[in-house]
mmCIF file of the N, C-alpha and C atoms, coordinates in Angstrom:
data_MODEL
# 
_entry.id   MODEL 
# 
loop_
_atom_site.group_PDB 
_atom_site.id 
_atom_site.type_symbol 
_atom_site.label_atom_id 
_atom_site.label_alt_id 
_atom_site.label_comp_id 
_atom_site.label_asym_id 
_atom_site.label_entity_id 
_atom_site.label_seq_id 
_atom_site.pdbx_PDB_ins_code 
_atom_site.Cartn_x 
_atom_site.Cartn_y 
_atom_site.Cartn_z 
_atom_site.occupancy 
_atom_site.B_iso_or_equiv 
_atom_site.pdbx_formal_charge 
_atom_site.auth_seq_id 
_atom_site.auth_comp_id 
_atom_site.auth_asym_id 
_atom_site.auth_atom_id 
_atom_site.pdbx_PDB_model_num 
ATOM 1   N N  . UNK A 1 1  ? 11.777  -48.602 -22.180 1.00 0.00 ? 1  UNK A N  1 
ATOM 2   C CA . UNK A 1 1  ? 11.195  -47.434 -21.534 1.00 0.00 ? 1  UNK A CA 1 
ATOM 3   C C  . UNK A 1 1  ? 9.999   -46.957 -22.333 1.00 0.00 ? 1  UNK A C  1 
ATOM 4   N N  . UNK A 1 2  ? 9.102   -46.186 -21.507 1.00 0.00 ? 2  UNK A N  1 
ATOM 5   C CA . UNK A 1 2  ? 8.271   -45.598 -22.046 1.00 0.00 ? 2  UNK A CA 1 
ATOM 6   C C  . UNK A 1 2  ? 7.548   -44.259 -21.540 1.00 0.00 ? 2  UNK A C  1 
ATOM 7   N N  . UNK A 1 3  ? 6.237   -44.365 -22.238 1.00 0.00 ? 3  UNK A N  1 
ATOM 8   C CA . UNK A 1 3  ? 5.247   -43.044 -20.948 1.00 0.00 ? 3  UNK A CA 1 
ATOM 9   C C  . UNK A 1 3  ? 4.208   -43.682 -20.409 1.00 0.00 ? 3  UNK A C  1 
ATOM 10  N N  . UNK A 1 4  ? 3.722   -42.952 -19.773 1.00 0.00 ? 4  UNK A N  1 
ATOM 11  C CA . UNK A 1 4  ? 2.283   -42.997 -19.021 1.00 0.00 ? 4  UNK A CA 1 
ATOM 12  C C  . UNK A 1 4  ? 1.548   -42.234 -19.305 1.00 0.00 ? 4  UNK A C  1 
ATOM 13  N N  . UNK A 1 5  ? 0.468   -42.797 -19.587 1.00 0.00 ? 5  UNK A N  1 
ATOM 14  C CA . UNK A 1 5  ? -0.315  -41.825 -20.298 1.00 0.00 ? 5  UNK A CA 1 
ATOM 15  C C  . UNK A 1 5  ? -1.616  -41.874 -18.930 1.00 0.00 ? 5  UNK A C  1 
ATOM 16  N N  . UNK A 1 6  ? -2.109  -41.033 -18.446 1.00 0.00 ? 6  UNK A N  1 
ATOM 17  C CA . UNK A 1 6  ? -3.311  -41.135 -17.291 1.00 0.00 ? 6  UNK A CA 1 
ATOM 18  C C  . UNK A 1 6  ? -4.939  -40.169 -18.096 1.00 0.00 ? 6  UNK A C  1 
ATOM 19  N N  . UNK A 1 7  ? -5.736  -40.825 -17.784 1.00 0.00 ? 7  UNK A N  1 
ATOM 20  C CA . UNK A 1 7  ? -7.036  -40.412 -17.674 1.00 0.00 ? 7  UNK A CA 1 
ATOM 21  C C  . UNK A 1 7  ? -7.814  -39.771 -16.799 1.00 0.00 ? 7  UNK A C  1 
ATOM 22  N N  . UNK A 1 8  ? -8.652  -38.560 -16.417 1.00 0.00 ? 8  UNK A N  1 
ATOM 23  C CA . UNK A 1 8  ? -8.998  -38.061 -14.896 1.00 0.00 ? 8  UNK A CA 1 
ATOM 24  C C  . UNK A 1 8  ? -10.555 -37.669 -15.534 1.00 0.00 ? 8  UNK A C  1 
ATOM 25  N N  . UNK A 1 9  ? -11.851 -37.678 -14.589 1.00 0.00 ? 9  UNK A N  1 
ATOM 26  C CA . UNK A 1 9  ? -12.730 -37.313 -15.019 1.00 0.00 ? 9  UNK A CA 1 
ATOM 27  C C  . UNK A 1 9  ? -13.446 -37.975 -15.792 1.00 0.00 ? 9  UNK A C  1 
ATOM 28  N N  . UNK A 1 10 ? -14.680 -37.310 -16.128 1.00 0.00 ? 10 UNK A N  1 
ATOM 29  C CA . UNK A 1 10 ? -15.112 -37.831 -17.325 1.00 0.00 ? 10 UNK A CA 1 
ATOM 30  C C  . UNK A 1 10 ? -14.615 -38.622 -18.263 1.00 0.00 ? 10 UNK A C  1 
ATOM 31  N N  . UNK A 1 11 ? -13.663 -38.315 -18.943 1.00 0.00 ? 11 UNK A N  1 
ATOM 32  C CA . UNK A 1 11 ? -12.579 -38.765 -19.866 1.00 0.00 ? 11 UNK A CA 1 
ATOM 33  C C  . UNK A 1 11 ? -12.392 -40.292 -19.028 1.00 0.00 ? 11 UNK A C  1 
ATOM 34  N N  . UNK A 1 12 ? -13.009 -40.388 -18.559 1.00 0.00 ? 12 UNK A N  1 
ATOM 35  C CA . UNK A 1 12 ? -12.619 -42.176 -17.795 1.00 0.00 ? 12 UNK A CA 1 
ATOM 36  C C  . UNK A 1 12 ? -13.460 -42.988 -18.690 1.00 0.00 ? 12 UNK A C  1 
ATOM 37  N N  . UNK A 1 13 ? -14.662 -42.351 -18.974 1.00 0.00 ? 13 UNK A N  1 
ATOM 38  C CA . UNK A 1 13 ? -16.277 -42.520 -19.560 1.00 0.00 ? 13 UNK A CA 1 
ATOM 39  C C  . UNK A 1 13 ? -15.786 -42.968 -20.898 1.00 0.00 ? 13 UNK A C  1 
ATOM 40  N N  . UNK A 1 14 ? -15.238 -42.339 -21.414 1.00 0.00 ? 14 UNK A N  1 
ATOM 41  C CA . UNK A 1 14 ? -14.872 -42.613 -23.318 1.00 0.00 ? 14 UNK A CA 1 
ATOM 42  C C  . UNK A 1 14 ? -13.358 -43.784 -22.880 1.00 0.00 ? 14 UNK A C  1 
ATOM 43  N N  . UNK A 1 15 ? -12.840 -44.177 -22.586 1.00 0.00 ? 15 UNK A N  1 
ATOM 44  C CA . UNK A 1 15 ? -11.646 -44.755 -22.228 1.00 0.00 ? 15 UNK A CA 1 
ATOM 45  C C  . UNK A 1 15 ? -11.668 -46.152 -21.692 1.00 0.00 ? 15 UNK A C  1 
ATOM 46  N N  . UNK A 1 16 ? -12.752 -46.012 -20.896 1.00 0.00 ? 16 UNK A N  1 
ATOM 47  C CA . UNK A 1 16 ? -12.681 -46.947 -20.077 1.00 0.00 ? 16 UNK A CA 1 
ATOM 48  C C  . UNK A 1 16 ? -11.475 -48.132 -18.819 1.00 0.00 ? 16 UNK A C  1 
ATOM 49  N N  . UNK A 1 17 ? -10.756 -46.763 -18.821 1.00 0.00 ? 17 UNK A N  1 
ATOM 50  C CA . UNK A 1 17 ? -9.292  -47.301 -17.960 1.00 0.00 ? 17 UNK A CA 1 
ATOM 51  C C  . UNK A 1 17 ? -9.217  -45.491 -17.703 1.00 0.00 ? 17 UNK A C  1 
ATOM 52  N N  . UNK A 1 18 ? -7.992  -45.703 -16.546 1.00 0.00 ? 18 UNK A N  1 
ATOM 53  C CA . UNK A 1 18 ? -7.419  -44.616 -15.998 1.00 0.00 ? 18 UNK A CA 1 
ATOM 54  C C  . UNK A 1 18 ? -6.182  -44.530 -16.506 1.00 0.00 ? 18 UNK A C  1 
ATOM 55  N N  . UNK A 1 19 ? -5.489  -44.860 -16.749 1.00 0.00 ? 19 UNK A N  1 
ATOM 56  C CA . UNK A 1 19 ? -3.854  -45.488 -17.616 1.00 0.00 ? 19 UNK A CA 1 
ATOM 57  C C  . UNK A 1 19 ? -3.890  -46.376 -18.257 1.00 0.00 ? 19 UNK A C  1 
ATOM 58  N N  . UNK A 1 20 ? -2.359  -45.883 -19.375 1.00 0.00 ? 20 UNK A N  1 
ATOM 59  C CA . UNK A 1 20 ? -2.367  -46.543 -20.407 1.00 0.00 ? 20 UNK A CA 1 
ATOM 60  C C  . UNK A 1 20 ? -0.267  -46.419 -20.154 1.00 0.00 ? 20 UNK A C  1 
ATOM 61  N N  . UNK A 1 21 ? 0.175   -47.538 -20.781 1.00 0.00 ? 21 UNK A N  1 
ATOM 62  C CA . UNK A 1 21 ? 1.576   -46.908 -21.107 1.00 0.00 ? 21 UNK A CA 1 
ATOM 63  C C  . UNK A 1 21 ? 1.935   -47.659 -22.105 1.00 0.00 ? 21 UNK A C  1 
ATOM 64  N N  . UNK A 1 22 ? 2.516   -46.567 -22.900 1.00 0.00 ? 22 UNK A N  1 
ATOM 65  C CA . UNK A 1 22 ? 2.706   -46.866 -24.638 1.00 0.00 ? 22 UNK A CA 1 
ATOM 66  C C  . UNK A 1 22 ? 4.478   -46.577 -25.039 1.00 0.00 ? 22 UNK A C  1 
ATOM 67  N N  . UNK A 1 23 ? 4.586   -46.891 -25.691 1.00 0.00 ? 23 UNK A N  1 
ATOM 68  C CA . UNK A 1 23 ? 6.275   -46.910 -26.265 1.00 0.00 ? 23 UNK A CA 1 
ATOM 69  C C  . UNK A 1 23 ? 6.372   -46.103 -27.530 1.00 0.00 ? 23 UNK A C  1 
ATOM 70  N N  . UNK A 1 24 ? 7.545   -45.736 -28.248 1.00 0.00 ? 24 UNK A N  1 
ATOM 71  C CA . UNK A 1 24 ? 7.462   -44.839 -29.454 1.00 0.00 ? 24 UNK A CA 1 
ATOM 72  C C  . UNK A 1 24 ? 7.125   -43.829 -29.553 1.00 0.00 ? 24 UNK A C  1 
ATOM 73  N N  . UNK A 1 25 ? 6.450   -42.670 -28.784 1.00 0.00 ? 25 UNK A N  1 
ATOM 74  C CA . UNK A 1 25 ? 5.359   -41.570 -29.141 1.00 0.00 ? 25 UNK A CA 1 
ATOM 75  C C  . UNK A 1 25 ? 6.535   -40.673 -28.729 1.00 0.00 ? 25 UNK A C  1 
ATOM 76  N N  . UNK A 1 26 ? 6.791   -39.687 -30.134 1.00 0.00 ? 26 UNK A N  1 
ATOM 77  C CA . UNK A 1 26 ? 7.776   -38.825 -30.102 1.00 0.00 ? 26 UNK A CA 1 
ATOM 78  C C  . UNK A 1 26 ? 7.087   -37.432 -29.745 1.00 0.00 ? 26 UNK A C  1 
ATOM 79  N N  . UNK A 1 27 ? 6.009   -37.094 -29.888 1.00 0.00 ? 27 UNK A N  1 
ATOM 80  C CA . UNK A 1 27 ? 5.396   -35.903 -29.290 1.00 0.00 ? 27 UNK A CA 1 
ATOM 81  C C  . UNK A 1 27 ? 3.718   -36.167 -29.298 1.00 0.00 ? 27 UNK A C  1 
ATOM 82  N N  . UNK A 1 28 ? 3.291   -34.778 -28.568 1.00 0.00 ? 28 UNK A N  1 
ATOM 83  C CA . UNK A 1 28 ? 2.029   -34.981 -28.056 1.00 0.00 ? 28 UNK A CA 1 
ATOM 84  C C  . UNK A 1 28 ? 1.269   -34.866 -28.954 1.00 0.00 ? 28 UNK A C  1 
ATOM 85  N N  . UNK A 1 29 ? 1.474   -34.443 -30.624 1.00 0.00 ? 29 UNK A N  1 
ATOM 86  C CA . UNK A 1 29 ? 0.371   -35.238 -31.400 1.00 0.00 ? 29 UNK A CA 1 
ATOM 87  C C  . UNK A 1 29 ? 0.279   -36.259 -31.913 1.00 0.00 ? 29 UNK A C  1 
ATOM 88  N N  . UNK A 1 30 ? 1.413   -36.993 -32.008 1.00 0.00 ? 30 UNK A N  1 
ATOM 89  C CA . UNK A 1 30 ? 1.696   -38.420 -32.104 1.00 0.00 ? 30 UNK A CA 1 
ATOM 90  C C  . UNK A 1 30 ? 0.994   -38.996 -31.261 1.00 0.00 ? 30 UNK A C  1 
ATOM 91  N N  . UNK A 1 31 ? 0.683   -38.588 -29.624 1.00 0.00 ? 31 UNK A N  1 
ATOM 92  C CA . UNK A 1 31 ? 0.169   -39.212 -28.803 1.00 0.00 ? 31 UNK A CA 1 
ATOM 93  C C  . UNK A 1 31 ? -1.514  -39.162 -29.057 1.00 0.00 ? 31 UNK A C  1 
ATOM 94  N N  . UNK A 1 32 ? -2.041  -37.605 -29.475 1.00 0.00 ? 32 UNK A N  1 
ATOM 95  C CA . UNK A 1 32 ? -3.159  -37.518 -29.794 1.00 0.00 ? 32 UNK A CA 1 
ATOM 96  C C  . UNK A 1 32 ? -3.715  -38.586 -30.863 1.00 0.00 ? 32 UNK A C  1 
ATOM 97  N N  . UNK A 1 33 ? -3.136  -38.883 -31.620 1.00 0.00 ? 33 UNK A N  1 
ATOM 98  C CA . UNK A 1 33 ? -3.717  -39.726 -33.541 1.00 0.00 ? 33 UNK A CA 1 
ATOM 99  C C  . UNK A 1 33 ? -3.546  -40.952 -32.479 1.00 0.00 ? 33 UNK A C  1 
ATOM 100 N N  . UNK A 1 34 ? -2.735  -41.787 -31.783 1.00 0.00 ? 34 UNK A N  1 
ATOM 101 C CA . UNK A 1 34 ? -3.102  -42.892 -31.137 1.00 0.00 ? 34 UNK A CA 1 
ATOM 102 C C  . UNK A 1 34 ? -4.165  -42.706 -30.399 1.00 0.00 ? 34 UNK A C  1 
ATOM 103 N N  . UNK A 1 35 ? -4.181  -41.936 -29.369 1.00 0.00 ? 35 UNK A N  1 
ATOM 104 C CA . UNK A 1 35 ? -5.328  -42.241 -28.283 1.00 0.00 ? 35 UNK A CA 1 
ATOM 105 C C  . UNK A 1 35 ? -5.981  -42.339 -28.932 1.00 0.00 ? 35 UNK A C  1 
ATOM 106 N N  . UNK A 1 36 ? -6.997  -41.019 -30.413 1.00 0.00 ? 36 UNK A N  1 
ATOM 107 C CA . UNK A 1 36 ? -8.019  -41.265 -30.676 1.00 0.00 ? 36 UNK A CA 1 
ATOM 108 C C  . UNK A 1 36 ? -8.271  -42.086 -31.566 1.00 0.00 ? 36 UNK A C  1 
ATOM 109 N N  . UNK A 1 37 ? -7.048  -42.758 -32.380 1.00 0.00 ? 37 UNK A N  1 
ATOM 110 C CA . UNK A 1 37 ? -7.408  -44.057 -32.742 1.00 0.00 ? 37 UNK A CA 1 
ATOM 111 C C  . UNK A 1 37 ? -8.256  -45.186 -32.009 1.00 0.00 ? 37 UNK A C  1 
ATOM 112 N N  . UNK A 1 38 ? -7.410  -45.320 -30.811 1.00 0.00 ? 38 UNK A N  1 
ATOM 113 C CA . UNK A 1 38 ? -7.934  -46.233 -29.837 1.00 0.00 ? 38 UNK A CA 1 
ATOM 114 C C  . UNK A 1 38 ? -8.934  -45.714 -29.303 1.00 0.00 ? 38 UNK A C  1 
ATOM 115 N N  . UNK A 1 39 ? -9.454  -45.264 -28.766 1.00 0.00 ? 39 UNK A N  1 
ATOM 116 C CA . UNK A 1 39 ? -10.741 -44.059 -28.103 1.00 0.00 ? 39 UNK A CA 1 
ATOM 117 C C  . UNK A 1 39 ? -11.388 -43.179 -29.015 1.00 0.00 ? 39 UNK A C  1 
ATOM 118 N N  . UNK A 1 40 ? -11.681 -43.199 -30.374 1.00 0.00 ? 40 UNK A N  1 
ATOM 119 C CA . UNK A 1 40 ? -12.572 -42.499 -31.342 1.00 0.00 ? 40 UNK A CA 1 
ATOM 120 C C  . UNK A 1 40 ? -13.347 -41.196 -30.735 1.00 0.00 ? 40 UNK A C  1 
ATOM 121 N N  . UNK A 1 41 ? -13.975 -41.823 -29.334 1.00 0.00 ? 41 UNK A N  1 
ATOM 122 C CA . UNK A 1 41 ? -14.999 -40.976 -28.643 1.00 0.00 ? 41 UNK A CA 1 
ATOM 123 C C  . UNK A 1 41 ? -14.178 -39.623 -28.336 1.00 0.00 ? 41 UNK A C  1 
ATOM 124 N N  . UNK A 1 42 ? -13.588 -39.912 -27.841 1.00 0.00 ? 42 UNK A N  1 
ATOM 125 C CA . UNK A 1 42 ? -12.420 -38.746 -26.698 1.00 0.00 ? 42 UNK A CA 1 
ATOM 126 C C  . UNK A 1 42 ? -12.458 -37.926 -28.141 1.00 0.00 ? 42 UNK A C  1 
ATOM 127 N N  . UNK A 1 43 ? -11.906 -37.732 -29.758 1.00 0.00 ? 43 UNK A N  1 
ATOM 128 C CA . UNK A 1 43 ? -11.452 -36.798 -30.060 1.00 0.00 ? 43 UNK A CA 1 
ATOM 129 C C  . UNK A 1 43 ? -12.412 -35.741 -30.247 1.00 0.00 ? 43 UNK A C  1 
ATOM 130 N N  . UNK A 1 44 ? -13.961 -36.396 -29.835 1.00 0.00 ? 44 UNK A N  1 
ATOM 131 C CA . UNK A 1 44 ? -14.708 -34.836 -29.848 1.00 0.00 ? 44 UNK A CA 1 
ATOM 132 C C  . UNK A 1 44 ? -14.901 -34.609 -28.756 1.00 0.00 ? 44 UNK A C  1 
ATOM 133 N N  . UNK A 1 45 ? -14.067 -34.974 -27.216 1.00 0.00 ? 45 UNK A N  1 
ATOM 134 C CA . UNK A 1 45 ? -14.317 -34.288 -26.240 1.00 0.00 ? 45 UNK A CA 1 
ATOM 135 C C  . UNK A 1 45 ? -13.354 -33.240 -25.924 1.00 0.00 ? 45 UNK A C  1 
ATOM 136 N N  . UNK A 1 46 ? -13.528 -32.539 -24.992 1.00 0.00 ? 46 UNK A N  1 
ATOM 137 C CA . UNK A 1 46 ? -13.049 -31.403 -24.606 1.00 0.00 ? 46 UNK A CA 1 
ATOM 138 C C  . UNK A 1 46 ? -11.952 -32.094 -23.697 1.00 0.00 ? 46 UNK A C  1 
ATOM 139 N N  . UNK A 1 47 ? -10.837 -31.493 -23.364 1.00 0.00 ? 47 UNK A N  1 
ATOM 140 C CA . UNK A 1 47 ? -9.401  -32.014 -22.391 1.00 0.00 ? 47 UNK A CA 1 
ATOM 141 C C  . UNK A 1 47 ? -8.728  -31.361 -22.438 1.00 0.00 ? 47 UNK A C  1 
ATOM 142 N N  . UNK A 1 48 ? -7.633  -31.217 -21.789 1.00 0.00 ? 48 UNK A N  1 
ATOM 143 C CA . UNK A 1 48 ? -6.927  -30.236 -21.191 1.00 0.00 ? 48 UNK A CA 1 
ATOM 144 C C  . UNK A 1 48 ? -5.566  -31.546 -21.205 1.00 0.00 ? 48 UNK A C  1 
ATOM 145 N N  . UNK A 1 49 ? -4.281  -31.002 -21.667 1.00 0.00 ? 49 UNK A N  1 
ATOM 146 C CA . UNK A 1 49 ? -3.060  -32.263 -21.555 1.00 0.00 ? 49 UNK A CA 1 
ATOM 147 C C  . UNK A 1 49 ? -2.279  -31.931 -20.803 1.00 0.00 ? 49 UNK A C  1 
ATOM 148 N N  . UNK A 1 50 ? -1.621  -32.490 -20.468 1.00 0.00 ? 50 UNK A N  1 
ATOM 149 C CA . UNK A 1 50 ? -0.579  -32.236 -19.722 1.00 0.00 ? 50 UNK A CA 1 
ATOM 150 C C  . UNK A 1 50 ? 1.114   -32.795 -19.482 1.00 0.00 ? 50 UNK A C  1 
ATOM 151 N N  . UNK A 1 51 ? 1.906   -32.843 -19.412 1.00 0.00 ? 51 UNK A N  1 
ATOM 152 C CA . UNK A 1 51 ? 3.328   -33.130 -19.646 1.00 0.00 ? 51 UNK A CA 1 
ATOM 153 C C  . UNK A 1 51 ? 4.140   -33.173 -18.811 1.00 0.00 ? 51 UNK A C  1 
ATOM 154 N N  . UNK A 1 52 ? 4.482   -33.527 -17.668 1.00 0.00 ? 52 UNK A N  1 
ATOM 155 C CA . UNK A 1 52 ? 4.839   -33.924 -16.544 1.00 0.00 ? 52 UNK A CA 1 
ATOM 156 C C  . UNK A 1 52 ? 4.691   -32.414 -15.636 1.00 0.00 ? 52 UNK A C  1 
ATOM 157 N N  . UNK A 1 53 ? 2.898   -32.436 -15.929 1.00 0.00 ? 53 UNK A N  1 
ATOM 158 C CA . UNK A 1 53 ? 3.033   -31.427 -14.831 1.00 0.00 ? 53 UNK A CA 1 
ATOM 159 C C  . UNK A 1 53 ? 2.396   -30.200 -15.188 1.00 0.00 ? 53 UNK A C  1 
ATOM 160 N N  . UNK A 1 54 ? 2.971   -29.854 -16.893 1.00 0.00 ? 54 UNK A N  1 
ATOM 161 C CA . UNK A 1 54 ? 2.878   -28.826 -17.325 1.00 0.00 ? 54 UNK A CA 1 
ATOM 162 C C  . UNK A 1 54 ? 1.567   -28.869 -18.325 1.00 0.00 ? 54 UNK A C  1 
ATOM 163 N N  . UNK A 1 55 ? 0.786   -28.165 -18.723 1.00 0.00 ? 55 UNK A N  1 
ATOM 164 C CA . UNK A 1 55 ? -0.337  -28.117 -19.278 1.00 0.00 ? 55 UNK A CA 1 
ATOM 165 C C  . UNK A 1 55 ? 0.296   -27.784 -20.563 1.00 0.00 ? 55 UNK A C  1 
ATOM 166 N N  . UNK A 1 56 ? 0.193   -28.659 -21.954 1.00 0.00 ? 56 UNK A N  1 
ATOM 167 C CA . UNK A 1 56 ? 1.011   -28.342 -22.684 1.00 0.00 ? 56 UNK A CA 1 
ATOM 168 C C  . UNK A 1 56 ? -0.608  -27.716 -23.918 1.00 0.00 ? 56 UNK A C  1 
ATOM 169 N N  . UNK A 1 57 ? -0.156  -26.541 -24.799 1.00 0.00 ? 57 UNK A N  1 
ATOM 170 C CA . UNK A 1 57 ? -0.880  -25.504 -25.597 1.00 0.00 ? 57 UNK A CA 1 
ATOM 171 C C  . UNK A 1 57 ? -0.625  -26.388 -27.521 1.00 0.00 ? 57 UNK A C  1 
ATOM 172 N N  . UNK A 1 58 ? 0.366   -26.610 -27.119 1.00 0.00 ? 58 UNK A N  1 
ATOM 173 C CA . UNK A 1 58 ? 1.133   -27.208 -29.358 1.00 0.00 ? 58 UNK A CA 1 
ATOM 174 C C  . UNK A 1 58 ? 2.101   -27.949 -29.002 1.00 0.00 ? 58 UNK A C  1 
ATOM 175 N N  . UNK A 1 59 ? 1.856   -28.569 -29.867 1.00 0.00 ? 59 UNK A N  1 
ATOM 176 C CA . UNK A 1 59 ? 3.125   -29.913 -30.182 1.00 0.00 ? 59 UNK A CA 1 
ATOM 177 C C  . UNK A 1 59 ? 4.126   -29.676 -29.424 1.00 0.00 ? 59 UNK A C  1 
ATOM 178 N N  . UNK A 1 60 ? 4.487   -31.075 -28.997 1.00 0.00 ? 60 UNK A N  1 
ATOM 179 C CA . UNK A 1 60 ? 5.521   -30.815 -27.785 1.00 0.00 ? 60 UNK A CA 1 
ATOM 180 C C  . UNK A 1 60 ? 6.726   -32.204 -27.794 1.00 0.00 ? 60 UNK A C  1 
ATOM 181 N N  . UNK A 1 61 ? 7.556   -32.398 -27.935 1.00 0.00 ? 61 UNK A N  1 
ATOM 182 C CA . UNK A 1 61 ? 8.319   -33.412 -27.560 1.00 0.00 ? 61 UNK A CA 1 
ATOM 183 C C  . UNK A 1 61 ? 8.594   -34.339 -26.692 1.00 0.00 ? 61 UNK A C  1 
ATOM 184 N N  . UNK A 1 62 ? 7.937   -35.620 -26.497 1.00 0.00 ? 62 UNK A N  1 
ATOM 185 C CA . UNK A 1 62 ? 8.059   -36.862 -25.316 1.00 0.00 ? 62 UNK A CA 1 
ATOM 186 C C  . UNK A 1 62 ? 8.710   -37.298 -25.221 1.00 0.00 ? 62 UNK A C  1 
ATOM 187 N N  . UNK A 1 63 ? 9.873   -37.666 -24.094 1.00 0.00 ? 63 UNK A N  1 
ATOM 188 C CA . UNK A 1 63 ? 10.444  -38.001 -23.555 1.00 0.00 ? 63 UNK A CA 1 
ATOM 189 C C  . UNK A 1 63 ? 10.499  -39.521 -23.470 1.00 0.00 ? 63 UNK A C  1 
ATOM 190 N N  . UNK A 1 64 ? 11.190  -40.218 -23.059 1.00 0.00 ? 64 UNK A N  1 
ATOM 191 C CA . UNK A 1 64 ? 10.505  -41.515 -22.452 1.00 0.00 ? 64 UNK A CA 1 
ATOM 192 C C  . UNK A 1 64 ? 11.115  -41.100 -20.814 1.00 0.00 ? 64 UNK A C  1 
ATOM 193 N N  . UNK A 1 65 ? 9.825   -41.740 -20.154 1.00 0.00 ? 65 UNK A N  1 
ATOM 194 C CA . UNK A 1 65 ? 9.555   -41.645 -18.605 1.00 0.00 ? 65 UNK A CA 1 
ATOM 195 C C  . UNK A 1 65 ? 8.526   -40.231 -18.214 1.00 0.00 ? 65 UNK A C  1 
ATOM 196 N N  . UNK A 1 66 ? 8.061   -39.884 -19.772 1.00 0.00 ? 66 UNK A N  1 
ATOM 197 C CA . UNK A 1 66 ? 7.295   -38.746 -18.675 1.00 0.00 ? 66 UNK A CA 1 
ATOM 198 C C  . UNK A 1 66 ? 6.275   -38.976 -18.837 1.00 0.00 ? 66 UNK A C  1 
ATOM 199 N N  . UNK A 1 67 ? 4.992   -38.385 -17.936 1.00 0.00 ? 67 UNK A N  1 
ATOM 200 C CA . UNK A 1 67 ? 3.766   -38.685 -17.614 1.00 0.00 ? 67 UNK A CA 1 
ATOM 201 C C  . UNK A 1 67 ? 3.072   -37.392 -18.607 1.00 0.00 ? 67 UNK A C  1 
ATOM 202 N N  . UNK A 1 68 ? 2.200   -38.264 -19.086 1.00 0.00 ? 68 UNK A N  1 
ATOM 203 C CA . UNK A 1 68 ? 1.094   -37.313 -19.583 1.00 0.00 ? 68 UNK A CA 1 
ATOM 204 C C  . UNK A 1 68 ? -0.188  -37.689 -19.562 1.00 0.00 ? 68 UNK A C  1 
ATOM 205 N N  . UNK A 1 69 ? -1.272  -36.659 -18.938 1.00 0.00 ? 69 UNK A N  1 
ATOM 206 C CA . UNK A 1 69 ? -2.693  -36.564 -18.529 1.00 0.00 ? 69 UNK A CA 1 
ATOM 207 C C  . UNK A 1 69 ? -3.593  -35.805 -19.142 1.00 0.00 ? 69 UNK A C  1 
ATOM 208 N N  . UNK A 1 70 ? -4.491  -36.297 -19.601 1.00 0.00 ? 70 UNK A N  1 
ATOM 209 C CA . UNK A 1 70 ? -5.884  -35.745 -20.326 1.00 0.00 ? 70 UNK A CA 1 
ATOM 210 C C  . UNK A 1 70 ? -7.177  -35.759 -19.181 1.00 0.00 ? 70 UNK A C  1 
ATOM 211 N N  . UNK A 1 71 ? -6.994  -34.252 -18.981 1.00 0.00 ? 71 UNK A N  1 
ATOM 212 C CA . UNK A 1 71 ? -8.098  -33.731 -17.792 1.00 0.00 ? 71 UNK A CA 1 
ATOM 213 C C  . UNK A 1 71 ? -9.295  -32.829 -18.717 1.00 0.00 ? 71 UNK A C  1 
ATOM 214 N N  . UNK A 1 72 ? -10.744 -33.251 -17.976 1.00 0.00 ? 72 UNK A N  1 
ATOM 215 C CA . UNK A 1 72 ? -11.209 -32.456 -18.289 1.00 0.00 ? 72 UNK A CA 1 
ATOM 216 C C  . UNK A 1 72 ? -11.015 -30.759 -18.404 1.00 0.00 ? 72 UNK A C  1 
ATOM 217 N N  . UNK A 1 73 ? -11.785 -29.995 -18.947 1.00 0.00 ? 73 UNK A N  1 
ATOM 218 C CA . UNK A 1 73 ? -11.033 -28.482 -18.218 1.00 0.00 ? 73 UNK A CA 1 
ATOM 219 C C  . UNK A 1 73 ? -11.814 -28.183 -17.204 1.00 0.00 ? 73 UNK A C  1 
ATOM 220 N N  . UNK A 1 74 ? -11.108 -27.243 -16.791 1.00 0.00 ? 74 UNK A N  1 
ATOM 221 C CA . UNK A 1 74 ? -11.626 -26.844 -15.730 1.00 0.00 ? 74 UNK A CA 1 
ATOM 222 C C  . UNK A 1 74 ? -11.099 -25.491 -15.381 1.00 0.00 ? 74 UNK A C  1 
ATOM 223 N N  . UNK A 1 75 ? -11.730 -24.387 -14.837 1.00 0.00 ? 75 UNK A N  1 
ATOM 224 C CA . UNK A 1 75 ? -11.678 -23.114 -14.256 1.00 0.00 ? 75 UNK A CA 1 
ATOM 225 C C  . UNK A 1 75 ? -11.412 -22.950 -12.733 1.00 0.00 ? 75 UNK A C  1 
ATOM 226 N N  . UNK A 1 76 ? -10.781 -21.982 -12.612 1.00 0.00 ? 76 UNK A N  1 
ATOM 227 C CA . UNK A 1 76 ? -9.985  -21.343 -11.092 1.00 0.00 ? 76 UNK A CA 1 
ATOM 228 C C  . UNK A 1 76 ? -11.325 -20.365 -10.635 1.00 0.00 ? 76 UNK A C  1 
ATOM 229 N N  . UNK A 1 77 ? -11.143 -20.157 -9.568  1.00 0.00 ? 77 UNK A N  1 
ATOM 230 C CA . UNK A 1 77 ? -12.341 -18.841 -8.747  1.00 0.00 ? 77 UNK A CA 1 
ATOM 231 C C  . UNK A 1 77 ? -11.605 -18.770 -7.605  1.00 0.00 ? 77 UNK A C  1 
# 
């Protein structure tokens, strides 16, 4: 088992894929030090994460089977 990790936006640009799915990653900064291992570019961009759903703020605990997404940000009106 594992996660899914998805890409949206811009963030496609530094990545060059829309998904990724990785094994081991016990929380979402664990997940951060990989991506930007692999993607250098992304850690000076701006993103918004997310956790099956939920827009996650600090370290958070992964599951295996849940989805997590790095969106640009973006504002409501």
């Amino acid at each position: 088992m594992g996660i899914k990790v998805l890409f949206f936006g811009q963030l496609t640009d530094f990545t060059k894929c829309t998904s990724l799915d990785l094994e081991g990653v016990g929380t979402t900064d664990e997940l951060k030090e990989i991506i930007f291992e692999r993607f250098p570019e992304l850690a000076s961009a701006k993103f918004v994460l997310a956790l099956n759903n939920e827009i996650v703020l600090e370290n958070t605990l992964i599951e295996d089977n849940c989805k997590l997404v790095f969106m640009s940000p973006f504002s409501g009106g």
